[in-house]
C-alpha positions in Angstrom: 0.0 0.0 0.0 1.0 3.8 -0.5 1.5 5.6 2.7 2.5 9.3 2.5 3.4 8.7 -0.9 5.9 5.7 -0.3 4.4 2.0 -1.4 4.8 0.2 1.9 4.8 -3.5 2.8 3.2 -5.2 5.5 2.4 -8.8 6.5 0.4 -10.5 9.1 -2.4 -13.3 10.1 -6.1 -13.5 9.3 -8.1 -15.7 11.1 -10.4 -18.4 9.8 -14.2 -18.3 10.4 -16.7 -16.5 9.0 -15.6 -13.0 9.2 -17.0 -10.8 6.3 -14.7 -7.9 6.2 -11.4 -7.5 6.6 -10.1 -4.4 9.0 -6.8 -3.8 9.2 -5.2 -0.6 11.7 -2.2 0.6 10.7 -0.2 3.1 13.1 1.8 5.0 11.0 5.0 6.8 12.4 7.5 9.5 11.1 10.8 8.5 10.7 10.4 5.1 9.7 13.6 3.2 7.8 12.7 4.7 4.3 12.0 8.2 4.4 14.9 9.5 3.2 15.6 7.3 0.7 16.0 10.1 -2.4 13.2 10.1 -5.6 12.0 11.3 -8.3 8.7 11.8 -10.1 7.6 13.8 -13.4 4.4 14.9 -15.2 3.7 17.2 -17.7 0.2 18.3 -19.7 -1.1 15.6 -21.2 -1.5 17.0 -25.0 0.0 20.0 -26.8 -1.1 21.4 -30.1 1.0 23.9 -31.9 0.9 24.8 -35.4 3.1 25.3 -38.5 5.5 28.1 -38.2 3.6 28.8 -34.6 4.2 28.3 -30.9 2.8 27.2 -27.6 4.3 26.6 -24.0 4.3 23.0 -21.9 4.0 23.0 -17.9 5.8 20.6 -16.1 5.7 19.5 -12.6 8.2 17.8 -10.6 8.4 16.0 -7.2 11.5 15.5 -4.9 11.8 13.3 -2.3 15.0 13.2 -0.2 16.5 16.2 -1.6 16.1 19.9 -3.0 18.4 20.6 -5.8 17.6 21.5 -9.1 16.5 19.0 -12.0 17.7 18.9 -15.6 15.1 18.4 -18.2 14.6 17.6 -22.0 11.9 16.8 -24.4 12.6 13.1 -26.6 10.8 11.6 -29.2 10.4 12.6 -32.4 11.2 16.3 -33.3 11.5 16.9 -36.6 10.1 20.5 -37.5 10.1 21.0 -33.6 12.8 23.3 -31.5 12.6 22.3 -28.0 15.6 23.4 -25.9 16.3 21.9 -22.8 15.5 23.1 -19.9 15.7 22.8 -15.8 13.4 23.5 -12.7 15.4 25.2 -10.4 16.2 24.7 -6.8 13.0 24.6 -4.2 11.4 25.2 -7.6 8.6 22.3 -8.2 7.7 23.5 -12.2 8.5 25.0 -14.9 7.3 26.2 -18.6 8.8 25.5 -22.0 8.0 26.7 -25.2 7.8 24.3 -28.5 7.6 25.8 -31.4 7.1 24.0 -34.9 8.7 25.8 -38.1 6.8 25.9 -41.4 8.1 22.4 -42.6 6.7 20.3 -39.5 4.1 17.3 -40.5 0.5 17.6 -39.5 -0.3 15.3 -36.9 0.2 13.7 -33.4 3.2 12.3 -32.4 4.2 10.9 -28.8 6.7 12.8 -26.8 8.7 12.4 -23.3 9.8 14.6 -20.9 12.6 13.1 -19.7 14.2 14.4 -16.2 17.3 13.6 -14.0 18.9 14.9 -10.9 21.7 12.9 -10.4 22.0 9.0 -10.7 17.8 10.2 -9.9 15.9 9.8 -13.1 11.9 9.8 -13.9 9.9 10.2 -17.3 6.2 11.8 -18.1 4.8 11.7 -21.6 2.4 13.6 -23.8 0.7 14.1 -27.1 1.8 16.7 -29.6 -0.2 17.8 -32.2 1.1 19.3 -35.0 -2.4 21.1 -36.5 -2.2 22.6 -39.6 -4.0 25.9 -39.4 -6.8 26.4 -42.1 -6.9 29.3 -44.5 -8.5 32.5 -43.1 -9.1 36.3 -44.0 -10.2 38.9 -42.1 -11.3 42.8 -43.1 -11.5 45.8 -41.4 -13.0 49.3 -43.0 -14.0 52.5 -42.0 -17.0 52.3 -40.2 -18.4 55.4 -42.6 -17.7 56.8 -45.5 -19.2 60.0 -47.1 -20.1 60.8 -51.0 -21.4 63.1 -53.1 -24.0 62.5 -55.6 -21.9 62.9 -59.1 -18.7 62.6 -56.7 -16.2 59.7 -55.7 -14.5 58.7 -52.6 -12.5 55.6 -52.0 -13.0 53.2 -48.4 -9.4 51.9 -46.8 -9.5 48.5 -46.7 -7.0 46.5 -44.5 -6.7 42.6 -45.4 -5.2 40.3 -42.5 -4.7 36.5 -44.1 -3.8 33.4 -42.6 -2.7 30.6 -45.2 -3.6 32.4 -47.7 -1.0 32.5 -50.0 -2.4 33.7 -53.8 -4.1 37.1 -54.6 -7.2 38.2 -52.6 -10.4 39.6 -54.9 -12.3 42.7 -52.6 -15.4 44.0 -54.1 -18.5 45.9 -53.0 -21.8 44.7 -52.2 -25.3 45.2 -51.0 -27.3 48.5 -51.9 -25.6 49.7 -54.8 -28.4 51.5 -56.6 -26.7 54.2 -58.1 -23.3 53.2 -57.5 -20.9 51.8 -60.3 -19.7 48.4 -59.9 -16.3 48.4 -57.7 -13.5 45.4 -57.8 -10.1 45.1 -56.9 -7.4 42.2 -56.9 -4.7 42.5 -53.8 -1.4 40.7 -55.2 -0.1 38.3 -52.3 1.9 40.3 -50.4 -0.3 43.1 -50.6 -2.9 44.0 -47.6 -4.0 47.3 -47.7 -6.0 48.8 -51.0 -8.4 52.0 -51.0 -11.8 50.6 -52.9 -12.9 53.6 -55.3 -16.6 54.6 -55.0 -18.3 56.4 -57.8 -21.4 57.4 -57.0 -23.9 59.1 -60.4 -25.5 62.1 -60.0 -28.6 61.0 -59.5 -28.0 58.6 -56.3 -31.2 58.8 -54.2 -29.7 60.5 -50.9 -29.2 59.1 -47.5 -27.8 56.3 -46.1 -27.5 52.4 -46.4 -25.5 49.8 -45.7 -23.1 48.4 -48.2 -21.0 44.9 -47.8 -17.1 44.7 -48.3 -16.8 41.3 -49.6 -13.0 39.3 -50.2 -12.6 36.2 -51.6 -9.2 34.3 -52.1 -11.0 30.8 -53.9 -13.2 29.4 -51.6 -12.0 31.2 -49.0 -14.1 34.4 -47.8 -14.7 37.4 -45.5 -16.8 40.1 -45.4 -18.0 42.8 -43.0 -20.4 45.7 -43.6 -20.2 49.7 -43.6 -22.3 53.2 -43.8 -21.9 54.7 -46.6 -23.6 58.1 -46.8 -24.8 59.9 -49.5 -25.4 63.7 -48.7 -26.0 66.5 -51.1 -22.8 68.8 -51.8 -23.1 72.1 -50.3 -23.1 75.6 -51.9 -19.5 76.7 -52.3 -17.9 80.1 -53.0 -14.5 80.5 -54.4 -12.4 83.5 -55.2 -8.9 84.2 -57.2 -7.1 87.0 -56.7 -3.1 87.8 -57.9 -0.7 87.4 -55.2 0.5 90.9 -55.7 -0.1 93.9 -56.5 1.7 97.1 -57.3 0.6 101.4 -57.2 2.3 104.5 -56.3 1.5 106.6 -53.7 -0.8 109.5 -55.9 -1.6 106.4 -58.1 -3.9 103.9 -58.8 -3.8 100.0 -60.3 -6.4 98.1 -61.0 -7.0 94.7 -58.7 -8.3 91.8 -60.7 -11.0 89.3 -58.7 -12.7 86.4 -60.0 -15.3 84.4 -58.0 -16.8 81.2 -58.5 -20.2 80.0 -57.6 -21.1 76.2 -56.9 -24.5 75.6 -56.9 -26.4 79.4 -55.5 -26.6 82.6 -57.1 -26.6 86.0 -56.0 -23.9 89.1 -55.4 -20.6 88.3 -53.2 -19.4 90.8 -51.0 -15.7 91.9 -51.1 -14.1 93.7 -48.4 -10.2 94.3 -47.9 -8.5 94.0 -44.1 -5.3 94.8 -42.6 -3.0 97.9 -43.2 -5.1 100.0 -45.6 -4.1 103.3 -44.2 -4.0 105.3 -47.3 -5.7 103.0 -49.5 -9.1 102.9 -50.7 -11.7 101.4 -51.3 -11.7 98.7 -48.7 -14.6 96.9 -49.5 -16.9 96.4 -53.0 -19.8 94.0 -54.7 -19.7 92.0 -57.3 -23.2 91.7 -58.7 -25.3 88.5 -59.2 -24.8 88.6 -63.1 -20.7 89.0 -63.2 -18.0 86.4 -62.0 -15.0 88.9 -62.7 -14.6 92.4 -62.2 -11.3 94.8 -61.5 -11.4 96.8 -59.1 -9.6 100.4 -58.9 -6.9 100.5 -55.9 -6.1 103.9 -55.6 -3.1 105.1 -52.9 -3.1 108.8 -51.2 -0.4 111.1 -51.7 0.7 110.3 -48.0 0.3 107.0 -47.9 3.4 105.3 -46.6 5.2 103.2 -48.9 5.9 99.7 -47.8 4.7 96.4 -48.4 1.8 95.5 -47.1 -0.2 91.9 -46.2 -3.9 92.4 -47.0 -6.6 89.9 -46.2 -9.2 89.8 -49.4 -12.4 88.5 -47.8 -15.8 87.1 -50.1 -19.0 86.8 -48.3 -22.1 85.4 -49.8 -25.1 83.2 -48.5 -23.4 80.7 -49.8 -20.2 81.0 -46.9 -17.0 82.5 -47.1 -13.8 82.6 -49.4 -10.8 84.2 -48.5 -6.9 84.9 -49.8 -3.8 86.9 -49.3 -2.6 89.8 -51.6 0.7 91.7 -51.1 -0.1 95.1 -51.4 3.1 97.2 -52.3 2.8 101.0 -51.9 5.8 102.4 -54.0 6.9 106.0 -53.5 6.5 108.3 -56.5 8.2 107.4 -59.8 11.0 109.9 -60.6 10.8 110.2 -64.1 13.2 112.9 -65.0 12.1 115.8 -67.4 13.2 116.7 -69.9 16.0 118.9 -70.8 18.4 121.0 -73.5 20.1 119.0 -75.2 21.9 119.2 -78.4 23.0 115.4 -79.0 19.2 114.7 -78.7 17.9 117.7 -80.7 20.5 115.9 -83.5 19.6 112.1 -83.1 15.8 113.0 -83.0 16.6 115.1 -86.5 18.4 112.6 -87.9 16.1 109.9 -86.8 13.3 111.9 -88.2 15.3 112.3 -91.9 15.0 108.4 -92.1 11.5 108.5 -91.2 10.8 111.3 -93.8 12.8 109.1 -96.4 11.0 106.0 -96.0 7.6 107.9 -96.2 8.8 110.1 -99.2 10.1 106.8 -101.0 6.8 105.2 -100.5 4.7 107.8 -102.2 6.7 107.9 -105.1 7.0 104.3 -106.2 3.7 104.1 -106.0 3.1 107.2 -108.2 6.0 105.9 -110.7 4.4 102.4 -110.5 0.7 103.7 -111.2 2.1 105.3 -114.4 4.4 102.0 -115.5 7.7 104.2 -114.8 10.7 102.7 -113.3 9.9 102.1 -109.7 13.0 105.0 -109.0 15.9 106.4 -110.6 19.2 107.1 -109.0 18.0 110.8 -109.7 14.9 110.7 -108.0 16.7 108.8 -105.2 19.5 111.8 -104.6 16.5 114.3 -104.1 14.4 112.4 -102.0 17.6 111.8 -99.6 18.7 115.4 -99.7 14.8 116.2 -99.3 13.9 114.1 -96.8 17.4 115.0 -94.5 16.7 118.6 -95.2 13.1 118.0 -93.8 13.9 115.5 -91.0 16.7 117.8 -89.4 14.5 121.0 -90.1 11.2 119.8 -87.9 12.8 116.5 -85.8 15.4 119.6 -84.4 13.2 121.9 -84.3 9.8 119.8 -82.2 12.7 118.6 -80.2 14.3 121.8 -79.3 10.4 122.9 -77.9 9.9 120.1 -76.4 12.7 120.8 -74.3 12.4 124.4 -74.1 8.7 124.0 -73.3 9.5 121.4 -70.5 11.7 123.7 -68.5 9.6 126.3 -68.5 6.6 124.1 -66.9 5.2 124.7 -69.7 2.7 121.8 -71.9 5.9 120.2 -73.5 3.2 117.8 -76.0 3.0 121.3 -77.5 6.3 120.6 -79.1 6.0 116.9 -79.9 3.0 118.2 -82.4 4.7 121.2 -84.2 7.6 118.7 -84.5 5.3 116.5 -86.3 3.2 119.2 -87.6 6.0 120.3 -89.6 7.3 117.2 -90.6 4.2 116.6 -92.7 4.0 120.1 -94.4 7.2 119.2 -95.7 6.3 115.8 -97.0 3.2 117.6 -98.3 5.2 119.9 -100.0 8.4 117.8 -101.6 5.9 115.2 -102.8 4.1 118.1 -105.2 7.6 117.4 -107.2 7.4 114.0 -107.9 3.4 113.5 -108.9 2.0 116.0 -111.7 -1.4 118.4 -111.4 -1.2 118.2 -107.6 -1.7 121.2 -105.6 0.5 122.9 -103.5 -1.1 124.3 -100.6 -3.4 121.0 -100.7 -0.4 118.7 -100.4 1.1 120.6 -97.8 -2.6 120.7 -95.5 -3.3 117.4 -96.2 0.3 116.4 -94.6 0.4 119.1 -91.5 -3.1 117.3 -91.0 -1.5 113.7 -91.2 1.3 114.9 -89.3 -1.2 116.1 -86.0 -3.2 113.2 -86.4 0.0 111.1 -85.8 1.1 113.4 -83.1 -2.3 112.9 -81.3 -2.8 109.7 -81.6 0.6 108.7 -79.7 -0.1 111.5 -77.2 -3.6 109.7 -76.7 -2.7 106.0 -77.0 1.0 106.3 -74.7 -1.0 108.5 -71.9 -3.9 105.4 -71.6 -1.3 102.5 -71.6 1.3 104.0 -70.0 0.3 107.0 -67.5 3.6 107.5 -65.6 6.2 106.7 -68.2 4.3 108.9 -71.6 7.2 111.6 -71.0 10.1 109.5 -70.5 8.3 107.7 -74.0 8.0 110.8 -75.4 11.2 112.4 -75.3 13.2 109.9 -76.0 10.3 109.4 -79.7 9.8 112.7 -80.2 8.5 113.1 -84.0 8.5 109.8 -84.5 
């Protein structure tokens, strides 16, 4: 019999008769002959499954009898595809866990292991079952739990794919209520686990919500889990374009060009300018309901300080707000110099005015020649036209040039000049051209070109003062009877 853990043997009489049970008292002391006789003893979990390329940890007990120290252990049997150090339960210690993991190439199946343990010349075995269990093929999704669209509009739902045994491409599609909706599919390649599923919706999608199904399928493996998807109407928008600078002197003016947009309302936007503005104007405007661009008239003071300046441009409409920056530069007055005697330029402006006259006076007399079948021009006709035409040029390019200048430093209107200049130059052409084309009138010729020559004048005066307001004297001076 087992007493206190020990198998004990005892031996005595029974008596004959008819006794029907057997009673036997036993008196049991400590410190009989055996107990401290060393031993042993070993067990471990019955069965263990781990998979393929997985993990999982074994508990084993031990029992010393006689003595304290530690114990050596190691698993046996067969382990192929199986790492299974050895290990030991320390001193005092009565257990211990290992961990038995199987790499990818391990059979599926059970095999019969030992734990085999020794502590000394002190040995003792335990077995148990390992299972090797291949683990099935598996996929799991996870999406955003909402996604929001607008009807004509597109949007795309994160999709992240975890697989287990799973090795080839993975198809993910949509499903469910997809009334409006074009048909969505994509293929994941096998190492691939996260995609973005496009949504398109049309622009006539019924609005609201419903729920829509994220279905992927690797053969006949599947998953699937479900999602909001919200279809809301897009809201009025406003938006505004402005340049990101703009330039004026201080006395001037520029003009500021804004363009709005409107999404889906109608009616005016209002404009209004903030931050440093001293000295500017106007700080606010409206566009009407009927215009998308307009420009807009920045003027500066005469005092306004010049410096660069951050402006906030602001659109309000019932539709909301649109906003941008400008860089406002305030720039002091330009300095154009005026203009003043000079004979090098009363000479250049003659002379460029003789080549002028030459081209013009060379013009009107091969065509005459040429509407009377003449040679186009003789070497003759040539020598007078050049002595003409220098004789002219000098005589009212000097002369426009020399009261321009005068005119100038007297404060005077200098565009006064500019026109005799011009107004000469075409009495003169007027005039030599009476020589070259038969029956034509003197005083006729001459009018007709004093007239072309202030109609040229005027029209530059006109045409450089519109275009180019702070620059038409520097332009001036330096074309004078051009």
């Amino acid at each position: 019999m087992l007493v206190g853990g020990r198998r004990r043997e005892y031996s005595g009489t029974v008596s004959r008769g008819d006794a029907i049970r057997f009673v036997c008292d036993l008196d049991v002391k400590p410190g009989g002959e055996d107990d401290d006789e060393p031993g042993l003893r070993v067990a471990a979990s019955p069965e263990l499954i781990v998979t393929p390329g997985g993990k999982n940890l074994l508990k084993v007990r031990v029992a010393r009898t006689g003595f304290t120290g530690p114990v050596a252990c190691r698993l046996d049997g067969d382990l192929r595809g199986i790492d299974a150090p050895p290990f030991a339960i320390a001193a005092g210690e009565t257990q211990a866990t290992v961990e038995i993991a199987a790499d990818s190439s391990a059979n599926a199946g059970t095999r019969l292991l030992a734990v085999r343990t020794s502590a000394g010349t002190l040995k003792a075995d335990a077995n148990f079952q390992l299972t090797v269990q291949a683990v099935p093929p598996e996929l799991r999704l996870g999406t955003s739990p909402e996604v929001i669209i607008h009807p004509g509009g597109s949007n795309g739902i994160q999709v992240r794919l975890a697989r287990s045994n799973v090795p080839g491409s993975v198809r993910v599609r949509l499903e469910g209520d997809s009334r409006g909706i074009a048909p969505a599919e994509i293929s994941l390649g096998p190492t691939e686990n996260e995609l973005t599923l496009p949504i398109q919706v049309n622009a006539s999608a019924a609005i609201g919500d419903r729920v829509v199904k994220i279905v992927a399928t690797a053969g006949e493996v599947q998953a699937e889990t479900n999602m909001r998807l919200r279809i809301e109407e897009l809201p009025p928008q406003l938006r505004l374009a402005i340049p990101s600078e703009i330039q004026l002197h201080q006395g001037g003016h520029n003009e500021l060009p804004v363009r709005t947009a409107r999404d889906r309302f109608t009616g005016p936007v209002h404009v209004r300018l903030e931050g440093n503005l001293s000295g500017v104007s106007p700080r606010e405007f409206t566009i009407p309901a009927d215009r998308d661009h307009v420009e807009v008239a920045i003027y500066a003071s005469e005092d306004a300080v010049a410096e660069a300046r951050s402006i906030r441009v602001i659109a309000d409409s019932t539709a909301g707000r649109a906003e941008q920056s400008l860089q406002l530069i305030v720039a002091g007055r330009p300095n154009i110099a005026g203009a003043s005697w000079s004979w090098r330029m009363v000479f250049v402006i003659g002379l460029w005015t003789s080549l002028l006259a030459l081209g013009l006076s060379a013009a009107l007399v091969i065509g005459q020649n040429r509407h009377l079948d003449r040679p186009w021009l003789s070497w003759g006709e040539f020598a007078i036209l050049a002595t003409g035409s220098l004789a002219a040029g000098v005589i009212a390019g000097g002369t426009g040039q020399s009261l321009y200048g005068l005119l100038a430093e007297t404060g005077l209107v200098p565009e006064i000049g500019f026109s005799a200049g011009w107004l000469l130059l075409g009495c003169l052409l007027g005039r030599g051209v009476v020589f070259f084309i038969p029956n034509l009138s003197v005083w006729r010729a001459t009018v007709a070109g004093g007239v072309g020559g202030l109609l040229g004048a005027a029209a530059f005066i006109v045409v450089s003062n519109q275009q180019f307001p702070e620059l038409s004297k520097a332009l001036a001076i330096r074309c004078s009877c051009s």
